[in-house]
C-alpha positions in Angstrom: 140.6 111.1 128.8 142.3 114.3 130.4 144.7 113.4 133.2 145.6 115.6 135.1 149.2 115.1 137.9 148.4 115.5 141.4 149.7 118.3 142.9 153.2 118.6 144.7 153.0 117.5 148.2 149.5 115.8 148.1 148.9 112.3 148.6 149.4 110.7 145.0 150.4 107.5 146.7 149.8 105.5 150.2 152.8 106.1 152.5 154.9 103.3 153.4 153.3 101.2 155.9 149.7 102.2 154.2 147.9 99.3 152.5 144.3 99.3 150.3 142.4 97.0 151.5 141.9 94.8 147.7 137.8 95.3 148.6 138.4 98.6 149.1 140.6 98.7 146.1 138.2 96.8 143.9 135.6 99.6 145.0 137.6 102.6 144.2 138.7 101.5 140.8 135.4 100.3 140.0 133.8 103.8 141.3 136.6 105.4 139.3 135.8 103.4 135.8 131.7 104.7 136.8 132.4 107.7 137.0 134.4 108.1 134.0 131.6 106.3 131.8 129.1 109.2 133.2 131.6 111.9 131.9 132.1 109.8 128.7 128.9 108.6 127.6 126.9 111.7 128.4 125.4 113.2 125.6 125.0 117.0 125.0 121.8 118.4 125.3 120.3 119.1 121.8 117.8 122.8 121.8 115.6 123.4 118.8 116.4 123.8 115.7 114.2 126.0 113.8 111.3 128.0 115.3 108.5 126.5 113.4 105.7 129.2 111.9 102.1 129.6 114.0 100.5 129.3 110.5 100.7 130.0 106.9 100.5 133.0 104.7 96.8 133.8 105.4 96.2 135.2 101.7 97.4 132.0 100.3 95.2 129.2 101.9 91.7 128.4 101.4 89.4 128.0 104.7 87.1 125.7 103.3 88.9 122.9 101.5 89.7 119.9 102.5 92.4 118.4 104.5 95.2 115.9 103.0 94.2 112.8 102.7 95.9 109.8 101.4 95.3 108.7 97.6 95.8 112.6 96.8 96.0 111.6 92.9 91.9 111.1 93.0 91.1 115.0 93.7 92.2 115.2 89.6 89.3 113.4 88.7 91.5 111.1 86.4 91.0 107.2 86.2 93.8 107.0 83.6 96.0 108.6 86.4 95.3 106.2 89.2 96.1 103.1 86.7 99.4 105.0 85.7 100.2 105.4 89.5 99.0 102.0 90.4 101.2 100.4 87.7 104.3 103.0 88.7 104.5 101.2 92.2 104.4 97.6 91.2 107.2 98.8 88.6 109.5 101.1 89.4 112.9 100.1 90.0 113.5 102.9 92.4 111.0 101.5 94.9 112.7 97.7 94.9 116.0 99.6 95.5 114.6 101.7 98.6 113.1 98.1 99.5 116.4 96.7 99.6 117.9 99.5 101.2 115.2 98.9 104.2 116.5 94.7 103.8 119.9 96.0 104.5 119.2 98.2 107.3 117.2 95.5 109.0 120.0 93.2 108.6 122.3 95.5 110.2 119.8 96.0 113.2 120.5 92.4 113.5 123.7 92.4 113.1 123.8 95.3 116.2 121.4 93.0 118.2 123.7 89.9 118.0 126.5 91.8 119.9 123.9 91.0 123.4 123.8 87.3 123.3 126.9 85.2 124.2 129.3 83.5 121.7 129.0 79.7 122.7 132.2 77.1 120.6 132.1 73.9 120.7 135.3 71.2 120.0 135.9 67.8 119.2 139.5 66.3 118.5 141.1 63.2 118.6 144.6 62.3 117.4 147.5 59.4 117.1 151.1 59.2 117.2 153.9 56.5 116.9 157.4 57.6 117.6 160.4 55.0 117.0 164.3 56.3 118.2 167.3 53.7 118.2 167.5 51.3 121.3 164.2 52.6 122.6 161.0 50.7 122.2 158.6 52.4 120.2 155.6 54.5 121.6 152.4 55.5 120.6 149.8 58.3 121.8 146.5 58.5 121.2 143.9 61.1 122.5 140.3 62.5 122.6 139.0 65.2 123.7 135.9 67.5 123.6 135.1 71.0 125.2 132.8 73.4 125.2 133.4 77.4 125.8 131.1 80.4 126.2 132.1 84.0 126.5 129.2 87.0 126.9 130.5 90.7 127.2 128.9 92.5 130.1 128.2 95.7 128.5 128.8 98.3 131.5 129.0 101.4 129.5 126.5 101.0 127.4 128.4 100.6 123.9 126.3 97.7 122.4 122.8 99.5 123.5 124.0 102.6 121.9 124.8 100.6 118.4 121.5 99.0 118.8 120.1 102.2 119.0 121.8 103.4 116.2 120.5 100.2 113.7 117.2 100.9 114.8 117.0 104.6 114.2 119.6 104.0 110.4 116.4 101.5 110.1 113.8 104.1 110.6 115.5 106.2 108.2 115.7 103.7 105.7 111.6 103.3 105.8 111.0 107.3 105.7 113.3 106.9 102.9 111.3 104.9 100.7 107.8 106.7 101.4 110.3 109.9 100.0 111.1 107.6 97.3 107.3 106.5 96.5 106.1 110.1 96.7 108.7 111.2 94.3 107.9 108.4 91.8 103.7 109.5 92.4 104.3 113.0 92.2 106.7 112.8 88.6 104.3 110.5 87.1 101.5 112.9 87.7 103.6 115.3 86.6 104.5 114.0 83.6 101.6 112.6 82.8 99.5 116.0 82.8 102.6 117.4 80.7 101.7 114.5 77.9 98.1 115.6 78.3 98.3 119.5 77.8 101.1 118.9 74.7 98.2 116.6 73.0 96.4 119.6 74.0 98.6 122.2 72.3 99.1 120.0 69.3 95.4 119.9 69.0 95.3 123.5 69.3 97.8 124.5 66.8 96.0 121.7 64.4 93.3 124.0 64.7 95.4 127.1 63.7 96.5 125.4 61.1 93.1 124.6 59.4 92.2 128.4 60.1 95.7 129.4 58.8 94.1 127.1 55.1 90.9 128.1 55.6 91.7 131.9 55.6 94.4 131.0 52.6 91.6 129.8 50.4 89.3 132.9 51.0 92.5 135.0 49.5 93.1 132.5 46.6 90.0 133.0 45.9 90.0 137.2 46.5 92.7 136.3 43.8 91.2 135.1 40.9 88.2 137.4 41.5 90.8 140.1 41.2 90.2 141.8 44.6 93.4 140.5 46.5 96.9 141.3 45.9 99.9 138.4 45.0 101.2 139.9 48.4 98.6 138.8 50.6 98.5 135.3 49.5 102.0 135.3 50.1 101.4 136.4 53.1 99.0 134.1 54.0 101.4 131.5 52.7 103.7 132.2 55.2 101.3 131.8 58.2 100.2 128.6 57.4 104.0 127.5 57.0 104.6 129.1 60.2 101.7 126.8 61.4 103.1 123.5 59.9 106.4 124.4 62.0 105.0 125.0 64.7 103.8 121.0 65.2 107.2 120.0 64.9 108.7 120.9 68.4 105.4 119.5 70.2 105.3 116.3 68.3 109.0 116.1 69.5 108.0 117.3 73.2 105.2 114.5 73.5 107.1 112.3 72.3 110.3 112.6 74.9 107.0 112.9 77.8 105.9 109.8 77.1 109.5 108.2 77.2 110.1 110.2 80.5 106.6 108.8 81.7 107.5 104.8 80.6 110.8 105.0 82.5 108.7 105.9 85.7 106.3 103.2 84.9 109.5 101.1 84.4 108.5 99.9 80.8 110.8 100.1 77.6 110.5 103.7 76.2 110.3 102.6 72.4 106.6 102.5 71.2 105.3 103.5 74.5 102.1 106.0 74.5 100.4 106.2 77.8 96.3 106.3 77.6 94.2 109.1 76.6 92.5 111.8 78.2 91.2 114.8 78.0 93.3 117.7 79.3 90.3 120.2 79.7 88.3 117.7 82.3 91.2 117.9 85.0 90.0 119.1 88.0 92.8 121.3 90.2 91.9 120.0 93.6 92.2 122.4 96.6 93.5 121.8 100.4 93.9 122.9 103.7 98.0 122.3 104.2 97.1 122.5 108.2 99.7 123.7 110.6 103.0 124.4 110.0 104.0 121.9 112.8 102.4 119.3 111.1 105.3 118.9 108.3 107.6 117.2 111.3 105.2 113.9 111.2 103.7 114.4 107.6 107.3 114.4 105.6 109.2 111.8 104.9 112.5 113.1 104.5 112.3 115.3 107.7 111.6 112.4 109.3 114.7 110.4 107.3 116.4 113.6 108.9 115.2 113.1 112.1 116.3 109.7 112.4 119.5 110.2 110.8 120.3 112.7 113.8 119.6 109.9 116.4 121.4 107.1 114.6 124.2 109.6 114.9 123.6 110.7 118.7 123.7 106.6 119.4 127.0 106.6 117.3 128.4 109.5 119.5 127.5 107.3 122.5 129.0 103.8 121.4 132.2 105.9 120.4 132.8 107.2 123.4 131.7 103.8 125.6 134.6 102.3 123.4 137.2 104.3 125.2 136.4 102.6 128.7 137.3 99.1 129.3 135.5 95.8 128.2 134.3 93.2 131.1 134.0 90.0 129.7 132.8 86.6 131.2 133.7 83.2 129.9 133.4 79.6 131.2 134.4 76.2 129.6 134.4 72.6 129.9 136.3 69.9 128.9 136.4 65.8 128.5 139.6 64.4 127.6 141.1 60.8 127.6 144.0 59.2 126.4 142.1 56.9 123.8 141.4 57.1 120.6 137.8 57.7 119.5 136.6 57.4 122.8 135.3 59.7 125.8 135.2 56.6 128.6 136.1 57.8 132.2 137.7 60.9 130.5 139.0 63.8 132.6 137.3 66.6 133.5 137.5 70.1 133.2 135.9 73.4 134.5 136.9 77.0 134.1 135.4 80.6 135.2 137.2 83.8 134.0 136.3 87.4 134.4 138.3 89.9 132.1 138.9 93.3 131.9 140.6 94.8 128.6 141.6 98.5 128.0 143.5 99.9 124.9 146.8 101.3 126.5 148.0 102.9 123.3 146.4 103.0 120.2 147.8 106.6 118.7 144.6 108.1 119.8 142.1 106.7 117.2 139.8 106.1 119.3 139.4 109.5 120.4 139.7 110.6 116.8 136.6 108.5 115.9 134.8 109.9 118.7 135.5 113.6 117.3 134.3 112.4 114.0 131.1 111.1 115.2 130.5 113.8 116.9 131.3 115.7 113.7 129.2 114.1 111.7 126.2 114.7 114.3 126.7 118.6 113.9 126.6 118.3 110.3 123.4 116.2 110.9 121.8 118.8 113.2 122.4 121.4 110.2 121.1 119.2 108.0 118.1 118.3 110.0 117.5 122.7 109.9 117.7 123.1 106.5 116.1 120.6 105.7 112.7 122.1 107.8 113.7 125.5 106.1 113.5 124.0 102.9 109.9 122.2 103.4 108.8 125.9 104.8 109.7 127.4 101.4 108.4 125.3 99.3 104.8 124.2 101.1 105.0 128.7 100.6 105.9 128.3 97.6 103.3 125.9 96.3 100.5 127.7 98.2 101.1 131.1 96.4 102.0 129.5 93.4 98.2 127.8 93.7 96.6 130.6 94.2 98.4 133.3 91.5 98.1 130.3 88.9 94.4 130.1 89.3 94.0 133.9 89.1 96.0 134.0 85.8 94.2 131.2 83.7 90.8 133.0 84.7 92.1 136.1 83.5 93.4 134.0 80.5 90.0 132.4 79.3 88.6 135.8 78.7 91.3 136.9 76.7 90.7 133.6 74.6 87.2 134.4 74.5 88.1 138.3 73.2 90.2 136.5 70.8 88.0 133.9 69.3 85.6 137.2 69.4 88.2 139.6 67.1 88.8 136.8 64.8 85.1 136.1 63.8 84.7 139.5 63.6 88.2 140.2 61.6 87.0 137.2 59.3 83.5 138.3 58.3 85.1 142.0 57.7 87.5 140.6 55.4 85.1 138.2 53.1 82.7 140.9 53.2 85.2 143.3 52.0 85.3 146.3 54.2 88.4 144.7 56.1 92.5 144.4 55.5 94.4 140.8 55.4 96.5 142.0 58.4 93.8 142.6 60.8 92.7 138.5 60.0 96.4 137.8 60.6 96.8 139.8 63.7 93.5 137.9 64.8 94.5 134.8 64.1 98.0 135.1 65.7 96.7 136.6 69.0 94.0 133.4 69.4 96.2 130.7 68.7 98.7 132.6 71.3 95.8 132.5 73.7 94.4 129.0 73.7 98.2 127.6 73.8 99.3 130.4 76.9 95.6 129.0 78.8 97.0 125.4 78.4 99.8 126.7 79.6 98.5 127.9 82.4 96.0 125.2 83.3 99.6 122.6 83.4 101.1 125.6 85.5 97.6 125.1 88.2 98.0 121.2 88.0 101.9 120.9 88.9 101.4 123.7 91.3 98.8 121.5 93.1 101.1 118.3 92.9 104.0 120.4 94.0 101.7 121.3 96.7 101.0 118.2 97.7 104.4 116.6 97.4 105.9 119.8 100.1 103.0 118.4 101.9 104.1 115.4 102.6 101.9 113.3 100.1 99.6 110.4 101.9 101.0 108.5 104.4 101.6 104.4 104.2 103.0 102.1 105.8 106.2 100.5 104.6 106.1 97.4 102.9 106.6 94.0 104.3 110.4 92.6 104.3 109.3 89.3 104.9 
């Protein structure tokens, strides 16, 4: 509240023999506290925050697929996926706690909307005494009485509205919040589950290697005995299938540590857990159109958390600074009292009417310093609610090039498998035939088994691209569960 002295020789006061009239006082005082509540209540006008795309990167979005659509997780063409992420959402520990987070916000909110109604007390007492003093007879008193008060605070300025405001918006937040929760717990199960998938994939692969790895061993045992291979090519050969046996070890331990991730999500014990089978090759990598870049506002959870954050704290800015004015309160009471004990007969009554008016003369200025703090805290919101958008822009780019390069590479990378399986057949039948060299079967073999396990690779790389794609996308969007 700035003050400011009225200036020497100007009117700071009536002269003697000037008097206010107490309506016309009444008025200016009133018209005085109005005013200030316009210049302390009035909240600063909020400009964009980020100048949102037209579109996306043209090169990176395909015209003809389809738009999001809620249940995302049945464009993989995976039953054993929608059970998984059916079973994560009537388990996960993660979505009870967001659920209880929205229970406590909604209490809160109730809590807020209490402040409007008036506080009503009621009383009933009734009490008797005896007093005895020397030379005086003794006396007794006995009384009853019973009232009834109610108080209601007239909320001029606005503070209550504005903290109502601020529960509902702190309750929006806390719903957006749990969609981000749900389509964090949707999107790692998919994740993880395609990662259990392609490492039963690559174990199968380098199962395969293996056999080839024996298989190749006993056609030089046998060059052996025959006399037409060396000791140092089946030593050689030796080696690779070792090499092959080692190789198992690190995916066995990789599947194994995937499927514990995956129970957690599912929120089962770890121990023992193996989710169900599937065949990694039958995914299907869905496509989408990601829409307009404007769309990510209303289609994202946690710029929508954001969003409502920022007008909790706008509300918070205006109850803060309504707290500085003065509080108008109304209150009436009756009473019944008699001088009987356990008894209201022909009692006396009593009626009272009170208007109040309460200001803080002197507090060290913490009130002030909680309104800077608010209003601290709704800059740091306002940046947040920014970067937040910036971040969503980067990543739906992200996920949209990341789509598109990943699908270019694993068709480049099936016909260098299919050159590979091609150079090994060819490298094999050279070698039992005789007109061929150990090494080029051993380069063969190496460059195949390198190519099938870099194209599962690559087809994981295409599947989390998509889920990552879908998750910067905002996922599908549901309704928040019931409280009741």
């Amino acid at each position: 509240m700035n003050m400011k002295h009225p200036r020497r020789g100007a009117a700071a006061t009536p002269s003697r023999g000037q008097h206010l009239r107490p309506g016309k006082a009444g008025s200016a005082v009133f018209l005085a506290l109005l005013l200030q509540a316009c210049a302390v209540t009035q909240d600063p006008a909020r400009g964009p925050v980020v100048d949102m795309p037209a579109q996306w990167d043209a090169t990176a979005t395909t015209a003809e697929a389809p738009a999001l659509t809620t249940a995302w997780w049945q464009g993989f063409g995976s039953p054993a996926l929608v059970q998984l992420l059916d079973e994560a959402q009537a388990g996960s520990a993660d979505l009870r706690i967001a659920i209880e987070r929205m229970r406590q916000a909604d209490i809160a909110l109730q809590q807020a909307g209490i402040a409007r109604l008036p506080s009503v007390g009621g009383s009933l007492s009734t009490s008797t005494g005896r007093s005895d003093a020397a030379g005086t007879p003794s006396t007794s008193r006995e009384s009853t009485s019973a009232g009834l008060s109610v108080s209601y605070e007239l909320d001029l300025w606005g503070r209550i509205a504005a903290g109502v405001r601020a529960g509902e918006a702190s309750f929006e937040a806390s719903q957006h919040d749990w969609r981000t929760a749900r389509l964090t717990l949707l999107s790692g199960v998919a994740s993880n589950y395609f990662l259990w998938l392609n490492t039963s994939e690559r174990l199968d692969i380098a199962r395969r290697n293996l056999e080839i790895a024996e298989r190749v061993l006993r056609i030089v045992e046998a060059r052996q005995r025959n006399g037409v291979a060396t000791a140092l090519e089946v030593s050689q050969q030796r080696a690779t299938v070792l090499s092959a046996r080692t190789a198992l070890i690190p995916l066995e331990l990789q599947q194994r540590q995937t499927a514990s991730a995956l129970a957690l999500l599912l929120g089962r014990v770890p121990q023992g857990y193996a989710p169900a089978g599937g065949e990694f090759a039958q995914l299907r990598v869905p496509t989408l159109a990601p829409g307009l870049p404007s769309t990510l506002l209303t289609r994202r959870p946690d710029l929508a958390s954001a969003e409502s954050q920022l007008a909790a704290a706008d509300a918070n800015v205006a109850a803060a600074r309504a707290a500085l004015l003065p509080s108008v309160s109304l209150s009436g009471s009756v009473g019944l009292g008699t001088s009987a004990l356990l008894s209201l007969a022909d009692p006396t009554r009593s009626v009272s009417l009170g208007l109040s008016l309460a200001q803080s003369i002197f507090d060290g200025g913490r009130q002030r310093l909680q309104v800077r703090t608010t209003e601290s805290q709704r800059v740091v919101l306002i940046e947040n609610y920014g970067k937040t958008i910036r971040t969503a822009l980067k990543e739906v780019d992200d996920g949209l090039g990341n789509l598109s390069r990943s699908e270019q590479q694993e068709s480049l990378q099936r016909e260098l498998v299919a050159q590979a399986r091609r150079s090994l057949e060819l490298a094999e039948l050279r070698y039992r035939e005789g007109s061929g060299d150990l090494l080029s079967v051993l380069d063969a073999q190496r460059t195949l088994f390198s190519a099938l396990d870099a194209l599962s690779t690559q087809k994981l790389s295409r599947l989390t691209a998509a889920v990552d794609l879908y998750k910067a996308l905002g996922g599908d969007w549901v309704a928040s569960p019931s409280l009741s």
